[in-house]
N, C-alpha and C positions, 0 to 999 in steps of 0.2 A: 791859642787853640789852633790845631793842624787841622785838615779835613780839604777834601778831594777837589781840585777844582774843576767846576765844568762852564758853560759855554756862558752862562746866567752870570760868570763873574767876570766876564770882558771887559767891557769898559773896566772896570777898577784897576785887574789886572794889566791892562798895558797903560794905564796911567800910572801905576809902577814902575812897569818895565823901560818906559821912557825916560826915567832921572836918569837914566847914563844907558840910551839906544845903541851904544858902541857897545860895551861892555855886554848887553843883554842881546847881542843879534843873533844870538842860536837862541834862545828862547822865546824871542821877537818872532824869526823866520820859521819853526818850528809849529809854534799855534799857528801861524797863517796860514799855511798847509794842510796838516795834520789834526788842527783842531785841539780839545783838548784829551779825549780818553780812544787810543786803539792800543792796539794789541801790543803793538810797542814804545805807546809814549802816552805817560800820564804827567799830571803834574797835581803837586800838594800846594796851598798857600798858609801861612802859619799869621793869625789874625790876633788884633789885640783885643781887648777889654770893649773900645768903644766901635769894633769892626773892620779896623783900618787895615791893611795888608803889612805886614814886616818883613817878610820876606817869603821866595819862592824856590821849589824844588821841583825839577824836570827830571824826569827820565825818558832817557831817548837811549830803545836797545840797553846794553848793559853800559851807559853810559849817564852821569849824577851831572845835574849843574843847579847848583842852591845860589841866589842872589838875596841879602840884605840890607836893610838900612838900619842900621844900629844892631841891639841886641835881640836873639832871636833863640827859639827852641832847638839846640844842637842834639841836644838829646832827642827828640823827638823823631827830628828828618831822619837821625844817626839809626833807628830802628825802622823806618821805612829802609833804607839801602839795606839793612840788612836782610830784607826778607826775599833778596835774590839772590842772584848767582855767586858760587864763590868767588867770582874775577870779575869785577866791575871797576869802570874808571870814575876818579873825581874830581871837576875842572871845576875851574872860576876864578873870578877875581880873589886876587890873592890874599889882601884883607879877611873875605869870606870863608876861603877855603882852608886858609891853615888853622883857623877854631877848631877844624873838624881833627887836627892832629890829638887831640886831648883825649878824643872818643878811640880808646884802645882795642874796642870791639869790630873795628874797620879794620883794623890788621893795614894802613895805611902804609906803602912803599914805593920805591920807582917816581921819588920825584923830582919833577921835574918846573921850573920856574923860565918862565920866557918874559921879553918885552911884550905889551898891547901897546901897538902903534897905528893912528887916523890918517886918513888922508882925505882930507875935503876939496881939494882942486887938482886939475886935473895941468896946472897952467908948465910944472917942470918935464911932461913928457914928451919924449923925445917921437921920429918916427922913423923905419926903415920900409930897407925892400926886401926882405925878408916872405917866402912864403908860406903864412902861417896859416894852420887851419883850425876849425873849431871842431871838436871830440864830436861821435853820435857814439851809438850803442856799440857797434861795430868795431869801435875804437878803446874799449875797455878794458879787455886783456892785455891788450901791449899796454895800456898805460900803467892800468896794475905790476905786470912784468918789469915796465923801466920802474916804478918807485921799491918793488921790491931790491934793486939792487944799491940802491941809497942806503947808503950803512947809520946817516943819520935819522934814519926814517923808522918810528912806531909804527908800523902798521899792525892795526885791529882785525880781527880775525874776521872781522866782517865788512871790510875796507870795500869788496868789490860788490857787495848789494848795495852797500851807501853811497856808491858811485854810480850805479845806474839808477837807484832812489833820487839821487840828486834831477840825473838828467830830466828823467821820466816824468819827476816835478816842478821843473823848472827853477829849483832852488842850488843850483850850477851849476856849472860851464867850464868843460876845460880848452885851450887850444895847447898848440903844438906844430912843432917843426918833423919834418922826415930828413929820409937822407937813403937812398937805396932800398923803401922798402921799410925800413927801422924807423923807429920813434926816437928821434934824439934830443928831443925836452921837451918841456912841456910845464903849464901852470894852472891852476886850477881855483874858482869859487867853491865855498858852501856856503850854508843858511841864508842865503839871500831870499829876501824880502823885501818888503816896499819900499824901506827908504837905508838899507846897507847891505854888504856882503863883504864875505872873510875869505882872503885867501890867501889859501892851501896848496900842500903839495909841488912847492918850485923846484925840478930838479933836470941835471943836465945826466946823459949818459956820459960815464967815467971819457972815453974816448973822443967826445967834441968839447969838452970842457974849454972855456978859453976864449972863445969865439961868441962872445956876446948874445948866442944864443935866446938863455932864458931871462935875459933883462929885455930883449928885442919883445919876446911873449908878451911880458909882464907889460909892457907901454902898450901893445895892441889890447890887452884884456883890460888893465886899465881906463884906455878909452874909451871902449866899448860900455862899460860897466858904469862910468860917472855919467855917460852921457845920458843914461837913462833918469840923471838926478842920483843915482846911490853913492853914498860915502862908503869908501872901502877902508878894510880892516885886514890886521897879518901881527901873527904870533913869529918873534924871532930871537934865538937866542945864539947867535954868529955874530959876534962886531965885522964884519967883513959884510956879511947879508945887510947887516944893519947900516952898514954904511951904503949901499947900493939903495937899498928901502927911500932912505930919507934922500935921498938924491930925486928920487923920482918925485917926492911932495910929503912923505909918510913920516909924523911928528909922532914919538913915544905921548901914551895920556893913562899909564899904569903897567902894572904888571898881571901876569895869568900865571896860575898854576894847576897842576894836573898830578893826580897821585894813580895808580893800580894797583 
């Protein structure tokens, strides 16, 4: 049985969502914020016979993330997403999400399959003299600016409310280097929450490539980030990034996928 979740199924729900806290930290960080019912983020839970939770489905914006454990009502979630927009994305752990390729009324395309990589210690980062700063509001056009020129970059049509959503709620943080005036890299958390956060967004502008720039970031946000206790998290599908990644401590623990 599907049916709307609200604040009365907490405890249950994040004793859920914690069988794999890595995998779940956008719907971890997402209720800690936002709760469970506004204007742009609901979420359904799909129950068994004796009450028990199977799995979960958030939306956040035109954005779907279904988590389960075992078998679960695809049909079911499959006609909540459809009663939005015609452009909506579909993430998750990949297990989960390619079920949903069977449901041909999702018109599923544009996919895309990356690493889910952890990082629990903070003991392989490096440090520089590098002077890096952290993002304010102030600092959000340019950084939307520099990731729109990243040719490997999806950005979402509503990339720059979710980035001052982020700030405004403390669910994250970007820093960044200058250079004249110019933002020339920069790296970025989301969904962070009490005990993780995922990051997003690493990229250098074409013309300082080279220069160790956005691994300098990364070690400074890094530390900053574990020291509070969070386990950090990063989607990546570059063996070159991936080799950078794990250097810094960050161990593959599955894969993510994301459809449009």
């Amino acid at each position: 049985m599907i049916r709307k979740l609200s604040q009365e199924d907490h405890e249950k729900t994040f004793a859920f969502l914690k069988k794999e806290p890595s995998i779940n930290l956008f719907i971890i960080g997402d209720i800690e914020v936002f709760g469970y019912e506004t204007d742009f983020q609901e979420l359904w839970g799909d129950f068994d016979d004796s009450g028990e939770l199977k799995a979960v489905l958030l939306r956040f914006y035109q954005s779907f993330i279904p988590y389960a454990v075992g078998e679960f009502d695809i049909k079911g979630f499959t006609e909540i997403i459809q009663n939005f927009e015609d452009i909506y994305y579909l993430s998750g752990k990949t297990e989960v999400v390619e079920q949903f390729e069977a449901m041909k009324e999702l018109n599923l395309d544009s996919k895309q399959v990356t690493y889910f990589a952890e990082c629990l210690s903070p003991d392989r980062l490096g440090t520089n003299d590098l002077f890096i700063q952290k993002a304010t509001l102030d600092d959000v056009d340019d950084i939307i600016a520099l990731r729109k020129t990243i040719e490997e970059f999806r950005m979402q049509e509503n990339a720059r409310d979710m980035l001052v959503k982020a700030m405004e709620t403390n669910t994250g943080r970007t820093y960044f280097t200058m250079d004249d005036g110019k933002i020339t890299a920069c790296a970025s958390t989301t969904a962070e929450n009490s005990i993780s956060a995922m990051v997003v967004g690493v990229c250098t502008h074409k013309e300082y490539r080279g220069r160790g720039l956005a691994t300098a970031i990364m070690e400074k946000l890094f530390a900053d980030v574990m020291a509070e206790g969070k386990t950090l998290c990063l989607f990546y599908d570059n063996p070159a990034a991936g080799r950078i990644y794990k250097r810094l401590g960050f161990e593959d623990i599955g894969q993510w996928t994301m459809y449009r």
